[in-house]
C-alpha positions in Angstrom: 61.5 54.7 123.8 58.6 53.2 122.3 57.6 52.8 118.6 54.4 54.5 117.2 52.9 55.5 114.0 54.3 59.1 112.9 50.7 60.4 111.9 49.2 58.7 115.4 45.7 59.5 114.5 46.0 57.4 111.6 42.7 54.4 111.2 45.2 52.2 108.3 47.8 51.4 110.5 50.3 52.0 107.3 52.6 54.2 107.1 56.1 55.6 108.6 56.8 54.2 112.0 59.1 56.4 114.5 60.9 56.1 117.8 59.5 58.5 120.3 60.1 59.1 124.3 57.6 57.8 126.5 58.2 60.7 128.6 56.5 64.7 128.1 58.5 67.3 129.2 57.8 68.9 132.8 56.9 72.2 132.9 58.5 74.5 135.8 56.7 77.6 135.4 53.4 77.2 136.8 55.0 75.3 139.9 56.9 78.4 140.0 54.3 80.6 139.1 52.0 78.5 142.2 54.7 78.1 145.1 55.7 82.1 144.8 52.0 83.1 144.9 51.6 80.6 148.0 54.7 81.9 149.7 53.4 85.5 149.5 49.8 84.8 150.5 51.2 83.3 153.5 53.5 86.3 154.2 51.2 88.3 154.3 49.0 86.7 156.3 52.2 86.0 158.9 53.0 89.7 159.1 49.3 91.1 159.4 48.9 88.1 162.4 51.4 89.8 163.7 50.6 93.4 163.6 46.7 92.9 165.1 48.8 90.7 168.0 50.8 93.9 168.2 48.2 96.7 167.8 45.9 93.9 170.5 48.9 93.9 172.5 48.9 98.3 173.1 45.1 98.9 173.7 43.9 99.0 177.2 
């Protein structure tokens, strides 16, 4: 917890002081967002490895 002014931006230094967190909040959706678009990208790079090994694999 720390103390700070409640209007921050304030030059006087007067005023209301309040106890706030000294933490922010995390925010879980664009990791989410980012890891599922990672895990597909690489998917589908996995699987069409895999199908030129496989279509290599059958021409003479």
């Amino acid at each position: 917890m720390i103390l700070t002014p409640a209007a921050i931006t304030s030059v006087s230094g007067g005023g209301k002081v309040v106890a706030v967190s000294g933490h922010t909040a995390t925010d879980w959706q664009p990791w989410l967002i980012g890891t599922t678009v990672v895990v597909l990208v690489l998917g589908a790079a996995i699987g069409a490895r895999a199908a030129h090994r496989r279509t290599a694999e059958v021409r003479p």
